[in-house]
N, C-alpha and C positions, 0 to 999 in steps of 0.2 A: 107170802108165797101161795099160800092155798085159801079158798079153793080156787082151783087155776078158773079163768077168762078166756084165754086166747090159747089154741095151739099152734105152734108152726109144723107144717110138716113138709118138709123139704121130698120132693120126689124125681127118682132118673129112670124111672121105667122097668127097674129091674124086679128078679125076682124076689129078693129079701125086703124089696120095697112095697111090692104087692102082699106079703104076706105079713105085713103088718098093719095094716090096712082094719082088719078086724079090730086091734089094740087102738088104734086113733079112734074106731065108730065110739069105741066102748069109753073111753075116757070123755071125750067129746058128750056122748048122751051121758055119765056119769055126774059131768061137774056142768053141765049145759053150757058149751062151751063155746067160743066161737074159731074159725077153724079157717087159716089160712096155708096154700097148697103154693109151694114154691118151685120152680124149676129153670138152674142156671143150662143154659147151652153155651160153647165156647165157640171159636171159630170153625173146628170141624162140622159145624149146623151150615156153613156156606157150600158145600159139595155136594148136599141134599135139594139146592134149588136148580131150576132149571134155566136160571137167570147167566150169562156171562159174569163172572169173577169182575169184570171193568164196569157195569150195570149201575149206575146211581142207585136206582130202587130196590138195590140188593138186599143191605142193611134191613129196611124196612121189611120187606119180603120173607125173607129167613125169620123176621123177630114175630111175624104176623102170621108165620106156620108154624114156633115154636109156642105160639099161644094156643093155639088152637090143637097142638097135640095136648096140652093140658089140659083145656077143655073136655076131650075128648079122656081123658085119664077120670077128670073128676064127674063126667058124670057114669061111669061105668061104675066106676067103686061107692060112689056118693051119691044115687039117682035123688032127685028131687030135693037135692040141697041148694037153692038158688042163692043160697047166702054168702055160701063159700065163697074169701077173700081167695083170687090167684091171681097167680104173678110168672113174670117169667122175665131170667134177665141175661145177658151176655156179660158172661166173666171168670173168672174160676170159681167153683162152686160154692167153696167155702167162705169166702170172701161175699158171693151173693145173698147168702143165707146171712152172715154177721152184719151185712149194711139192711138185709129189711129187715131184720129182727131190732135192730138198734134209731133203725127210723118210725117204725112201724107198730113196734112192741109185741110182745109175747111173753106169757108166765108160764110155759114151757116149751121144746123143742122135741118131737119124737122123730126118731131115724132107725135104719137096724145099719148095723155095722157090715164092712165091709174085707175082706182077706179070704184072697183067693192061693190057690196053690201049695206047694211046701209051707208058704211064709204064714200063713195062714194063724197057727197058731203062736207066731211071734208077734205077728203085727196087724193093729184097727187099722183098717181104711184111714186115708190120709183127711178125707173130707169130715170124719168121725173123728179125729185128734183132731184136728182144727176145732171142729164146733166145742168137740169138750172143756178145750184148752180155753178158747179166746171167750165163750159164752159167759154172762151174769146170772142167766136166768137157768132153773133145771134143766137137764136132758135127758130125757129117756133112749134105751138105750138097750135090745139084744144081739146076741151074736147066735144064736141058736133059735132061727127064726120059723126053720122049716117043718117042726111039728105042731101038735094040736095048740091053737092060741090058749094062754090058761087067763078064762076070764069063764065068771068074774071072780075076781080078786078074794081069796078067802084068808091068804097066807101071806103077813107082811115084815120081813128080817130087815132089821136094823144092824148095817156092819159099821162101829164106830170107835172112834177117837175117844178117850178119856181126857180131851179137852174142851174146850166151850163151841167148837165146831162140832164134838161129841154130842152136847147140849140140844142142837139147834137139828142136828137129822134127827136126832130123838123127839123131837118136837115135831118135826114135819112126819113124822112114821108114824108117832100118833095119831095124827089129824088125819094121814090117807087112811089106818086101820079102822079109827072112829066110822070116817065116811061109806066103809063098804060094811061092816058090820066086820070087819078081819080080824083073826087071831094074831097079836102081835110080839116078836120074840126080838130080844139084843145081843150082838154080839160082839167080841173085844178080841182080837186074837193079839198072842201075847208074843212077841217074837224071841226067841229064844237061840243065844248063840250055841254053836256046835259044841260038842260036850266031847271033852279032850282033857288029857290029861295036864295039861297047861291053867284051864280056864278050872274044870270044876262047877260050872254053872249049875248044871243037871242037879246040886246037892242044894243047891237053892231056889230051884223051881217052885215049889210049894208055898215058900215065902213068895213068889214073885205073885204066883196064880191069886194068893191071897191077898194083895196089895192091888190088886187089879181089880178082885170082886170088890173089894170098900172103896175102891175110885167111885165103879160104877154104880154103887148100890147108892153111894152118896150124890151121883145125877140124877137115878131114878127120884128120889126121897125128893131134889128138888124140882124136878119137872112133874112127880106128883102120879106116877103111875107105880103099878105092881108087874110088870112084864118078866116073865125069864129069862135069864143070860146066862150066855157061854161063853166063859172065858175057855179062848182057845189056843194050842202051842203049832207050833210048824209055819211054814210058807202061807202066808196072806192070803192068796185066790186061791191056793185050795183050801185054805180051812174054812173060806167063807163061803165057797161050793159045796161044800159036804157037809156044812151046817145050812145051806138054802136046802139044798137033798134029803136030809133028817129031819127039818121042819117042816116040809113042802110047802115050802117056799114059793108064792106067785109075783114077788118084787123084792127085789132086793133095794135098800134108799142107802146110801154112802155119801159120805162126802165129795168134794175135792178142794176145799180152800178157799171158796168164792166168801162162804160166809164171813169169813174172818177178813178179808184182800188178802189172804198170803196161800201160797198151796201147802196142803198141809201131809201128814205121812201116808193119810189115803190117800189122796193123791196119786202118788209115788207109786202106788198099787192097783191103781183106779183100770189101767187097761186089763192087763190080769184077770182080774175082779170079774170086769164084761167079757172076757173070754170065756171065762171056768164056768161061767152062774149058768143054772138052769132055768133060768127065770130072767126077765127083764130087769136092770139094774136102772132107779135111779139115781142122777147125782146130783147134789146142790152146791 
C-alpha cells in the first residue's frame, strides 16, 4: 500500500472540493506522487450547450466543454503540473470514479465528504458511501474541510480492531508516522453495554478494559513498535473524536474490511468516524 504512486482525485467544483486541494498538493509532493484529476458530468452538462438537444455533435460538444472546465480547474489549483492525468466522463459519479480507478489504477483516492442541511450529521454524501464501500485501494477522506488544512502531518491515531485488520492499519499508521517524522498514538474503544440492573456489565468493565490492553499490547509486541494506546468506553465516533482531540490528531487511519474481503466492525462505524474526526480519516 505505501508509499502511495498515484492519487485519484475525483473533482465537482465545489467548495469542500477546492479546500482540499492543499491536502492532495501535500500528499502528492510528500510521496512524489503521480496525480490523476477526475470529473463525471451527467446528462444535466446537455442544457449548458448551445447545441439543439436533436444535434448529432451534441455528445461530443458537451464532453469537449466538460474537458476543458477540468482543464481550466487543474491549472488554477495545480499551475505548471503538465503531468497531471485528467479525465472526464459521462455517468454517475460514483460509478465514474470506480471504472478509472479499476482501469487505470490508483493507491489511494482523496475526496471530502459531502452532507448538506439537517441530514448533514446523519449522512456522507452518497458519492463518498459509494467510493468507501465499493473501493480496494485507501480513501482519504474529511468532513470538516472548511478550516486551516493541518499539514504537515505531525499527529498520527490509529483507531483499531484487535484483529488481524487491527494488525494491518497498524502497520500502515506506522509507515505514514515513519514517513512525516509523526508522533504515533493507538486506539481500541471498547463497546460497552448499558449498565442496568439486569446486565451488571459495569461491574466488569475493568476486566474487559484489561483484556483489551493484552490484545493490543500483544499486536504492538508483534508488529514491533512501542506506541501509546487508549483503550476506550462509550459510542465509537466519539471516543475516536475526542481521542484525535486529546492527541491532536492530523490523520486518523481505520480500517473497513478491505484488508481481510470482509467488512469488519470498523466498518460498521466507519461513516461516524468521518463525521466526528477533527482531522482527515483514512481508511484501508
Amino acid at each position: 500500500m505505501l508509499p502511495f504512486r498515484k492519487i485519484v482525485f475525483p473533482v465537482d467544483y465545489s467548495e469542500p472540493c477546492a479546500a482540499i486541494v492543499p491536502y492532495v498538493k501535500e500528499m502528492q509532493r510528500h510521496f512524489s506522487t503521480g496525480l490523476a484529476v477526475v470529473h463525471a458530468y451527467g446528462p444535466e452538462a446537455l442544457a449548458y450547450s448551445p447545441l439543439p438537444i436533436t444535434d448529432p455533435d451534441l455528445p461530443q460538444e458537451v464532453k469537449a466543454r466538460a474537458a476543458e472546465r477540468l482543464r481550466d480547474f487543474v491549472e488554477r489549483h495545480f499551475p505548471g503540473q503538465s503531468e497531471i492525468e485528467m479525465f472526464s466522463g459521462l455517468g454517475e459519479t460514483g460509478s465514474v470514479i470506480h471504472d478509472f480507478v479499476r482501469r487505470e489504477g490508483a493507491d489511494v483516492v482523496m475526496l471530502p465528504t459531502h452532507g448538506h442541511g439537517p441530514l448533514r450529521r446523519l449522512l456522507l454524501g452518497s458519492v463518498t458511501a459509494k467510493i468507501l464501500h465499493d473501493m480496494t485501494v485507501p480513501v482519504w477522506t474529511v468532513a470538516h474541510s472548511s478550516g486551516a488544512a493541518k499539514i504537515p502531518c505531525r499527529s498520527v491515531l490509529a483507531a483499531v480492531d484487535t484483529n488481524e485488520e487491527g494488525e494491518t492499519v497498524i502497520r500502515a499508521a506506522v509507515s505514514l508516522a515513519a514517513s512525516y517524522g509523526a508522533r504515533l498514538s493507538l486506539a481500541y474503544v471498547l463497546e460497552m453495554p448499558p449498565a442496568n440492573v439486569e446486565t451488571g456489565f459495569a461491574t466488569y468493565q475493568d476486566d474487559f478494559v484489561a483484556a483489551a490492553t493484552g490484545r493490543m499490547e500483544r499486536i504492538k509486541a508483534k508488529v514491533g513498535i512501542n506506541a501509546p494506546v487508549a483503550i476506550l468506553t462509550g459510542p465509537v465516533a466519539e471516543a475516536v473524536g475526542e481521542e484525535a482531540q486529546r492527541v491532536q490528531a492530523d490523520l486518523i487511519v481505520t480500517g473497513r474490511g478491505q484488508a481481510s474481503g470482509a467488512f469488519s466492525r470498523m466498518w460498521s462505524h466507519l461513516y461516524p468516524i468521518v463525521r466526528h474526526a477533527p482531522c482527515p480519516v483514512l481508511s484501508i
